[in-house]
One Martini backbone bead per residue (centre of mass of N, CA, C, O) as a GRO file, in nm:
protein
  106
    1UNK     BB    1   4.044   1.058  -3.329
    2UNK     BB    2   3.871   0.838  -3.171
    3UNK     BB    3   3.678   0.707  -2.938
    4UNK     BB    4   3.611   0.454  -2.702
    5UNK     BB    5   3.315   0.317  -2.686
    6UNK     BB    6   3.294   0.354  -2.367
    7UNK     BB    7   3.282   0.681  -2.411
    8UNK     BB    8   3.050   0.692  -2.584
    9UNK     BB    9   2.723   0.798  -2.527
   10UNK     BB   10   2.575   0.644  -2.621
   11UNK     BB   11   2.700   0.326  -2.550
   12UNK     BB   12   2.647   0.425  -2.223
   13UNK     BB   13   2.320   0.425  -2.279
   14UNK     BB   14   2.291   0.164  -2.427
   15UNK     BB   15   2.394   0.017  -2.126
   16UNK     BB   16   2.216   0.136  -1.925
   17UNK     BB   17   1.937   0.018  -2.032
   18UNK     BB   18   1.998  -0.270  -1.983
   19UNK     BB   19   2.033  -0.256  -1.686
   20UNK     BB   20   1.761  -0.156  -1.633
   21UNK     BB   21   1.618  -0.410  -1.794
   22UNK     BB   22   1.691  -0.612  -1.586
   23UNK     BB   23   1.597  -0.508  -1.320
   24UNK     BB   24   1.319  -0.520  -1.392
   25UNK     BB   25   1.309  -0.816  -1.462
   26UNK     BB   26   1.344  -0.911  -1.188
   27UNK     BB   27   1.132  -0.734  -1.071
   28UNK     BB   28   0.904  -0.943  -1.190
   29UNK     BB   29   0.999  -1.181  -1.073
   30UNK     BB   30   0.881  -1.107  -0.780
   31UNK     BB   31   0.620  -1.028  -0.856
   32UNK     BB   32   0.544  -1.307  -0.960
   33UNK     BB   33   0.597  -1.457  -0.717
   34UNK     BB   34   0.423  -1.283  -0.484
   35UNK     BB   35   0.159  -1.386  -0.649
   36UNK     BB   36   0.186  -1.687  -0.626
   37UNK     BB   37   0.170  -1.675  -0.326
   38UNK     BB   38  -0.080  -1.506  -0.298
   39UNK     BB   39  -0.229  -1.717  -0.433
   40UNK     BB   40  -0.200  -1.953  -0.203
   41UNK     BB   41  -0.349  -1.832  -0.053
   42UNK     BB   42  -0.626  -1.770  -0.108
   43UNK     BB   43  -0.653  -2.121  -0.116
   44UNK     BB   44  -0.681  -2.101   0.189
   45UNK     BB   45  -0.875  -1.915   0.238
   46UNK     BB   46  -1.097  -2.076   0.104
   47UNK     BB   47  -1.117  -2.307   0.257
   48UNK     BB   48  -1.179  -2.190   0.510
   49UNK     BB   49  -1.456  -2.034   0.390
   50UNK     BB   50  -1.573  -2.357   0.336
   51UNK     BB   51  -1.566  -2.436   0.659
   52UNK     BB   52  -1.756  -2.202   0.776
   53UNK     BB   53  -1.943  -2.091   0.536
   54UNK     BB   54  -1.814  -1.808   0.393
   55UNK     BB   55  -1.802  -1.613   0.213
   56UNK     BB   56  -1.574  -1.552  -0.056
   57UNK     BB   57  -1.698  -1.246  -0.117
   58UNK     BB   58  -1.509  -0.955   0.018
   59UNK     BB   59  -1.596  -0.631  -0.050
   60UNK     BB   60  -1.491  -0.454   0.230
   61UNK     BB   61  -1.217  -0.621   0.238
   62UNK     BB   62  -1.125  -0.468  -0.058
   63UNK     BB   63  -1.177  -0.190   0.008
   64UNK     BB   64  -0.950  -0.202   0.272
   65UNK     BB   65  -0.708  -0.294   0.109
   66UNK     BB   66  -0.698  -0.062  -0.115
   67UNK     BB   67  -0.704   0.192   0.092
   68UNK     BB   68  -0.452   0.097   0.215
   69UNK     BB   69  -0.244   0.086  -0.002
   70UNK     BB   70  -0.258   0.373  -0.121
   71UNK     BB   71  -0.156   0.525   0.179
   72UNK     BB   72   0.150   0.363   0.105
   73UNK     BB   73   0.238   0.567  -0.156
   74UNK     BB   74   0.547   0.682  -0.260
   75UNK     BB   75   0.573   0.584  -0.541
   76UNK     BB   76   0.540   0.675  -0.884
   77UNK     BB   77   0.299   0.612  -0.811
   78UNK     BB   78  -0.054   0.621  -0.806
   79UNK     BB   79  -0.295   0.550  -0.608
   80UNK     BB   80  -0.472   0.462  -0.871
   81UNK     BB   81  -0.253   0.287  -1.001
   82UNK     BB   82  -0.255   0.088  -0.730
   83UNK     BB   83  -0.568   0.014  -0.735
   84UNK     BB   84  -0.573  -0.133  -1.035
   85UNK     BB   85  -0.375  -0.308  -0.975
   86UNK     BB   86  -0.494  -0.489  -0.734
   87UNK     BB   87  -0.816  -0.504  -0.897
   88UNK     BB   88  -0.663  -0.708  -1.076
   89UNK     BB   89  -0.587  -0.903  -0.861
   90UNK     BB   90  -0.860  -0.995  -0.758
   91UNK     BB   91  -1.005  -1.072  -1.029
   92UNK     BB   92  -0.794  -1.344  -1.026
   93UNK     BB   93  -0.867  -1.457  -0.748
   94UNK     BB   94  -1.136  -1.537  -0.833
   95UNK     BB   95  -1.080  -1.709  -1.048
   96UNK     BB   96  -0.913  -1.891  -0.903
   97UNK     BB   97  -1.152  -1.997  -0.681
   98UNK     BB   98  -1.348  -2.091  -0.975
   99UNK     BB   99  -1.192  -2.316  -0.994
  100UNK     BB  100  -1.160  -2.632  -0.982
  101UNK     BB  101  -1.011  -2.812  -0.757
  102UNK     BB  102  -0.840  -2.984  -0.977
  103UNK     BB  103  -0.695  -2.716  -1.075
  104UNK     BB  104  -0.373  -2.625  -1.065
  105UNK     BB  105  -0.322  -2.540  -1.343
  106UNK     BB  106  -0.314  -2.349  -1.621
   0.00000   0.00000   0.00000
């Protein structure tokens, strides 16, 4: 006699598989709100930098804020591979900053 599909170790674990990637999915797009959020700050900071006349890009800022975050790591990410998430993070916000102003949308 076979046993119900809910119990066959297979198929539990191709339902948790599921599960997990579905969870995934939610965190990615939290991620991507929140880098959105972040873009949006971004182009506030740059209003005001072109307000006081302050350069765009703040190299020793982007070094302290690197090194902030490496230290906040508590894995299972390593320090470097979170210094390139987010060194990946700048490099957009760069690009974002130096769209033409009426360009709202990608």
């Amino acid at each position: 006699m076979s046993r119900p599909a809910a119990r066959d170790p297979a198929a539990l674990a191709g339902q948790r598989l599921e599960q997990l990637r579905h969870e995934i999915d939610k965190v990615n797009e939290e991620i991507l709100r929140a880098v959105e959020r972040r873009g949006t700050l971004v182009m506030r900071v740059l209003e005001l930098k072109r307000e006081l006349g302050a350069p765009v890009v703040d190299p020793p800022r982007e070094v302290e804020m690197l090194a902030r975050l490496a230290a906040l790591v508590r894995g299972p990410f390593s320090r470097a591979d979170i210094q390139r998430i987010f060194q990946a993070i700048v490099v957009a916000s760069r690009s974002l900053q130096q769209r033409p102003r009426s360009d709202d949308k990608p």
